[in-house]
C-alpha positions as CSV (number, residue, x, y, z in Angstrom):
1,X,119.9,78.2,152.4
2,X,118.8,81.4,150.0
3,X,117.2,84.0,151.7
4,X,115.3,86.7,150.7
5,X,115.5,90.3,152.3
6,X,113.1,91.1,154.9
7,X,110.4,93.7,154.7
8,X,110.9,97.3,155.7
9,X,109.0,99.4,158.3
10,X,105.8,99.5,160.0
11,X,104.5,103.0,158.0
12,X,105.8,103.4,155.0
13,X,105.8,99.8,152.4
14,X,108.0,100.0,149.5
15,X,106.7,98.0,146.6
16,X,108.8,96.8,143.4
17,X,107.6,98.8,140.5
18,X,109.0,95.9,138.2
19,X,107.0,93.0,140.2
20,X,103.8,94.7,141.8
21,X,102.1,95.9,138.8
22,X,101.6,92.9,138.0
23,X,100.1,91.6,141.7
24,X,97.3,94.2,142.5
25,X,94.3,91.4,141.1
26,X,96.7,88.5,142.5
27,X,97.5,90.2,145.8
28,X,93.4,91.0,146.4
29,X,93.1,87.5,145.2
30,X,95.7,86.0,147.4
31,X,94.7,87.9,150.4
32,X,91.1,86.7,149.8
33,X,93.1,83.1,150.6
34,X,94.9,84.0,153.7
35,X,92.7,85.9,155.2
36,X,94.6,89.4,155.9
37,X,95.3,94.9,157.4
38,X,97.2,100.0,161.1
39,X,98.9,102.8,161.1
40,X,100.8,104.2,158.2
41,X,102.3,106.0,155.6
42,X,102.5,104.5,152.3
43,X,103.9,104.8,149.0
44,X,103.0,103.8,145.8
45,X,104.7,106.6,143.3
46,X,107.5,106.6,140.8
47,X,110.0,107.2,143.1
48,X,111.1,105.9,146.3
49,X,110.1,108.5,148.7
50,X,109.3,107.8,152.3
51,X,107.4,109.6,154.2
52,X,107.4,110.4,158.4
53,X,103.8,109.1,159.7
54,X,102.4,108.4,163.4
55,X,105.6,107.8,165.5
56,X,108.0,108.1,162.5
57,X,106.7,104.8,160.6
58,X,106.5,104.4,157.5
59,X,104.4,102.1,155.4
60,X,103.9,102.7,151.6
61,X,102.0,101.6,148.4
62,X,102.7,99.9,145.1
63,X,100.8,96.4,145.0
64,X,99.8,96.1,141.5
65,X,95.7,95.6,141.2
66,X,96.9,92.0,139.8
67,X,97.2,91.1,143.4
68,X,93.9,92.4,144.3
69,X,91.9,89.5,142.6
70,X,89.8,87.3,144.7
71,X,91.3,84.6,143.9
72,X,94.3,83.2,146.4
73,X,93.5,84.5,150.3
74,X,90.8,81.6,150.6
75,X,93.0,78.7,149.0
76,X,96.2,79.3,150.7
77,X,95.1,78.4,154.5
78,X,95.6,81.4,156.4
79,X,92.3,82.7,156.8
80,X,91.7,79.6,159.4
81,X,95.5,78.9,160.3
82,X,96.5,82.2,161.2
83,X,99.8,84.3,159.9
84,X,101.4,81.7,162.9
85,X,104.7,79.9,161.8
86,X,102.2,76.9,162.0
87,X,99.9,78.5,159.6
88,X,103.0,79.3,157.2
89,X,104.0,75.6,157.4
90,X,100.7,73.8,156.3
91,X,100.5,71.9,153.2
92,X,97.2,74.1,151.8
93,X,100.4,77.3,152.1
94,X,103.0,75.5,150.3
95,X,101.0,74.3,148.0
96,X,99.5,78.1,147.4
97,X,103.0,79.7,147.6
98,X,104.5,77.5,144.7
99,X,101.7,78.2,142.4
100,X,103.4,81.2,141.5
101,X,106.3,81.8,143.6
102,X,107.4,85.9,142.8
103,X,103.8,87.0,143.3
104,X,102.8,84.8,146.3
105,X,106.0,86.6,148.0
106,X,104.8,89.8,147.2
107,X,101.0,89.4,148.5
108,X,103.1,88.1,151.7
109,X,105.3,91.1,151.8
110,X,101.9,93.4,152.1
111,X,99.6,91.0,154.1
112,X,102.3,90.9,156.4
113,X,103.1,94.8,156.4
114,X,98.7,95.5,156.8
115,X,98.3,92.7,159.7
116,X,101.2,92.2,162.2
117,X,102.9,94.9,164.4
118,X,106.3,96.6,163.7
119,X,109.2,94.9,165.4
120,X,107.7,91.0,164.0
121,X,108.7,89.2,161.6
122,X,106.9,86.2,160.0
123,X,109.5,83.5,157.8
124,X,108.7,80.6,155.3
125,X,111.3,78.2,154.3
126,X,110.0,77.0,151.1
127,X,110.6,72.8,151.2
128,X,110.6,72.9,147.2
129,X,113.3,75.4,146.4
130,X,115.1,75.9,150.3
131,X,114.7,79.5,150.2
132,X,114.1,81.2,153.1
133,X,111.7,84.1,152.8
134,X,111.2,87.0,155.6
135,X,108.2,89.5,155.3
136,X,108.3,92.2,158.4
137,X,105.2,93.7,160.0
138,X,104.3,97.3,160.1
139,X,100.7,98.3,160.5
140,X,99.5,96.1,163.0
141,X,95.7,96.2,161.5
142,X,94.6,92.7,162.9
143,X,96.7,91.1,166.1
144,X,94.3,87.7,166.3
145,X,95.1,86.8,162.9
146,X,98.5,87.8,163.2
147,X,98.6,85.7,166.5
148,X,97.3,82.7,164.4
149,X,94.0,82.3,164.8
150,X,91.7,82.2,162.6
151,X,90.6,85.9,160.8
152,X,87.3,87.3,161.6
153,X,85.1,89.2,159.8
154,X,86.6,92.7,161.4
155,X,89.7,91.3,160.2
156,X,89.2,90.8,156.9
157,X,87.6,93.9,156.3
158,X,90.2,95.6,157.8
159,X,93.1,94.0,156.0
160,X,91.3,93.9,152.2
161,X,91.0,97.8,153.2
162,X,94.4,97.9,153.9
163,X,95.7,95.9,150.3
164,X,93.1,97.6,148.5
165,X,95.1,101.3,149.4
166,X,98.6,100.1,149.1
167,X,97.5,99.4,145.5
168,X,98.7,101.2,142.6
169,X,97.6,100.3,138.9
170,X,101.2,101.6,137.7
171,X,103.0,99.5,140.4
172,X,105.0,102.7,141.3
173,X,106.0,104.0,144.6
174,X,103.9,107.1,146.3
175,X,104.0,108.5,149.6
176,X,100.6,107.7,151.2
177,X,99.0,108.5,154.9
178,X,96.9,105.7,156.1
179,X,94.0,106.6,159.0
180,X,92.0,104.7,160.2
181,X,91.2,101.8,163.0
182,X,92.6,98.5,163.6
183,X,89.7,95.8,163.7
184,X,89.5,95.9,167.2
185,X,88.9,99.6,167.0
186,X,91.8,101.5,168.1
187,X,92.4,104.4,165.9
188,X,96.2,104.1,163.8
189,X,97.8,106.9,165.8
190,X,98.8,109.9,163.7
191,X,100.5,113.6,164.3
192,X,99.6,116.9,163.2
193,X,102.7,116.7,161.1
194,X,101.8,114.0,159.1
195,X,97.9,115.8,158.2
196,X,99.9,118.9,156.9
197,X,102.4,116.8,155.0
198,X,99.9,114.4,153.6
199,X,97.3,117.4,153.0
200,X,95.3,116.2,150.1
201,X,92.6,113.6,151.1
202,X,92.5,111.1,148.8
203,X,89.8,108.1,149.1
204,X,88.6,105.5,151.5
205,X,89.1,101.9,150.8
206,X,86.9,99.1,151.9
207,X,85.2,95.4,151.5
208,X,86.4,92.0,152.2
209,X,88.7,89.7,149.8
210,X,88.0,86.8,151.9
211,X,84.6,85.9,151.3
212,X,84.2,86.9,148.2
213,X,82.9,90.5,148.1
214,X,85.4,92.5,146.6
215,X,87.0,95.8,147.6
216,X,86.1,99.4,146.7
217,X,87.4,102.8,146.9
218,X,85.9,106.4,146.9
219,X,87.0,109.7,146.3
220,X,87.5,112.0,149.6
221,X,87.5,115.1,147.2
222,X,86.0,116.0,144.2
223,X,87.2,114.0,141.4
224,X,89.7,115.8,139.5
225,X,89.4,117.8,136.4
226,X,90.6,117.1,133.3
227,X,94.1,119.5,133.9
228,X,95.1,117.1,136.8
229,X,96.1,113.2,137.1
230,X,98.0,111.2,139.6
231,X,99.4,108.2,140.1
232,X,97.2,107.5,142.6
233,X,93.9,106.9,140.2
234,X,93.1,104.0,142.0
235,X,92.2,105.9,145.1
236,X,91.6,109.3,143.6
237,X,89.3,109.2,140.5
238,X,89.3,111.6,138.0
239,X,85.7,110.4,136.5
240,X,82.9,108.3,138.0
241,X,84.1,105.4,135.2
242,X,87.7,105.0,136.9
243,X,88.8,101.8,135.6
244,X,90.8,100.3,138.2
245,X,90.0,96.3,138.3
246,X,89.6,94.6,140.3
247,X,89.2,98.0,142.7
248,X,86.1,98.9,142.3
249,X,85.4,102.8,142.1
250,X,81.9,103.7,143.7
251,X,81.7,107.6,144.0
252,X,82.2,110.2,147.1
253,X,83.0,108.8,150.7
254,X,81.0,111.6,152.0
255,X,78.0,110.0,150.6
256,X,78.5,106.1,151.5
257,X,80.6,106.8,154.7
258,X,80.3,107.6,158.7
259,X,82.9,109.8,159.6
260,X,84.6,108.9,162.9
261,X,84.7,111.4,165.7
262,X,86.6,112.1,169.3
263,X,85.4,111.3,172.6
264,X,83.9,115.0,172.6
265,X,81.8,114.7,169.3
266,X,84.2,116.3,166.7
267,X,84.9,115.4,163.1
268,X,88.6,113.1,162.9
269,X,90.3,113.0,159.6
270,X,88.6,109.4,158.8
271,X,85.6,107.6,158.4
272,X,84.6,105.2,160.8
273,X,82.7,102.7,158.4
274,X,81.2,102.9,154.5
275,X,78.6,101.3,153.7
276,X,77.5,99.5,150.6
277,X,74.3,97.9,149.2
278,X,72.7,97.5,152.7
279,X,76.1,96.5,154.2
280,X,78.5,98.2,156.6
281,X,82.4,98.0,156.0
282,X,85.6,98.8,158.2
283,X,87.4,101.2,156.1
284,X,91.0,103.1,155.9
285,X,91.3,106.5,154.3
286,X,94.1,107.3,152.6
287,X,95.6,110.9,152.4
288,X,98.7,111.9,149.9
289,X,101.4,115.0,149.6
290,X,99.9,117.7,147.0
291,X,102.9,116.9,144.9
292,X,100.7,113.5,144.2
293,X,98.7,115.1,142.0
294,X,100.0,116.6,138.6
295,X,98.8,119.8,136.4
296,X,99.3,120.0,132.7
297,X,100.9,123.8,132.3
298,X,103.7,122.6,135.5
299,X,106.4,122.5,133.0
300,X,106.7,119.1,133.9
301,X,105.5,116.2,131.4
302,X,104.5,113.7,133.7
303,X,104.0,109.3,133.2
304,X,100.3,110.6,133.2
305,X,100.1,112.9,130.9
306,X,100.1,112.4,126.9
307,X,101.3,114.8,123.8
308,X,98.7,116.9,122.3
309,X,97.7,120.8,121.6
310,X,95.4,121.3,124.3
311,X,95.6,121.8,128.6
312,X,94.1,118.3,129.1
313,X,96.1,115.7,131.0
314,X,95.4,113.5,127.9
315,X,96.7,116.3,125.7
316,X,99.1,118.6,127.1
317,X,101.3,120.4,125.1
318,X,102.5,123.0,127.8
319,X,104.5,119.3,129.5
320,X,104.4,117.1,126.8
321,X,104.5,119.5,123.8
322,X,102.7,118.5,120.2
323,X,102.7,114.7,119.2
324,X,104.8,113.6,116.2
């Protein structure tokens, strides 16, 4: 029997650079067929940096926004099966997973990562090619679904948030914190540490890929000027036109969002709930290391930034000297 390597860590998810750029539509889209998102670190850069998060996991970004499409979490029989080794042995799954094998194992890898606890694994033995596949929890984000029953709307919201920030429209790997609440509302434990390692906020990410409605992300700073780019441009915007399909960009946190607060009424590093058009989402905000972001005149020409004679990211001829 072929197997395939099982996940890493509960905090920090490793994507494939080479596989995931393509999945960020077809990962939103797949997870809007299983019905999928806790804690964590993530990473989504060029490189394959870790980070220490809540309790020393890790979790990371990288899903490509081809796996974010809306079309694949409602075919594939999880959202009503459950991530249960029943729901994973259904004829609606096999018949999902074979569609396109590579991707479907990818959305797997980070459904699997948002929604079950570190320590569990979940395994599919395809019948058509015998290969065993393994996809380890990390975050924890939604224990019912994860226990096999059917995803409920909490759920869903929480796990689209969850895909929705470990997707990165270069399919690299970056270092990412991840607050927020699990969908039964305990908060994704985190450490001083972690906030002053991962001191740039970055966005919030919300919506639900199972019925339909998309997801969205905001910027939890100002958007940045033209000297600076990151990787991370799915999360942190650099205009109010970010193109990040199918991640929708809809402006500031601060104006769409409830931020979530202690027992004694003060501000935590997270929002509790955005809401859009009328209605009120779950959310995860994502932080990342100042590193994240890049400045033309740093000596360094980053994947970002272009040729040119001027300061611009687009045109920086301090990194990336004059074009040809």
């Amino acid at each position: 029997m072929n197997r395939t390597s099982a996940s890493q860590s509960r905090r920090h998810i490793h994507s494939h650079p080479s596989r995931i750029q393509g999945y960020a539509a077809v990962l939103l889209g797949l997870a809007l067929g299983l019905g999928t998102g806790a804690c964590g670190v993530g990473v989504e850069g060029g490189s394959d940096e870790t980070s220490q998060a809540r309790g020393g996991q890790l979790s990371s970004n990288g899903l490509s926004t081809n796996g974010l499409s809306t079309n694949g979490l409602s075919t594939n029989g999880l959202s009503t099966n459950g991530l249960s080794t029943n729901g994973l042995s259904t004829n609606g799954f096999t018949t999902w997973f074979n569609q396109d094998p590579m991707t479907a194992d990818s959305v797997m890898e980070y459904v699997v990562k948002c929604a079950v606890p570190s320590g569990q694994v979940r395994q599919f033995t395809n019948p058509v090619t015998g290969t065993l596949h393994s996809w380890n929890g990390a975050l924890g984000l939604a224990p019912g679904w994860a226990s096999g029953l059917a995803a409920t709307p909490a759920e869903q919201e929480v796990i689209s948030a969850c895909l929705a920030a470990h997707a990165n429209k270069y399919g690299i790997h970056v270092a990412i914190s991840v607050l927020g609440a699990d969908s039964d509302g305990s908060p994704i434990p985190y450490t001083a540490e972690e906030l002053a390692t991962f001191s740039e906020p970055e966005a919030c990410f919300f919506g639900n890929l199972f019925d339909g409605t998309g997801v969205f992300a905001a910027n939890d700073q100002p958007y940045l000027p033209p000297d600076k780019s990151t990787s991370r441009t799915c999360g942190l915007a650099s205009s109010s036109t970010q193109a990040c399909a199918p991640l929708t960009h809809v402006g500031m946190c601060a104006s769409l969002c409830q931020r979530a607060v202690d027992g004694g009424g003060a501000a935590l590093p997270y929002y509790a709930s955005c809401t859009l058009g009328g209605r009120a989402f779950r959310t995860l905000t994502a932080r990342i290391r100042p590193q994240e972001i890049y400045q033309c005149g740093d000596g360094v020409c980053q994947f970002t930034e272009h040729c040119g004679t001027g300061t611009s990211a687009l045109s920086c001829q301090a990194d990336c000297g004059a074009c040809p």
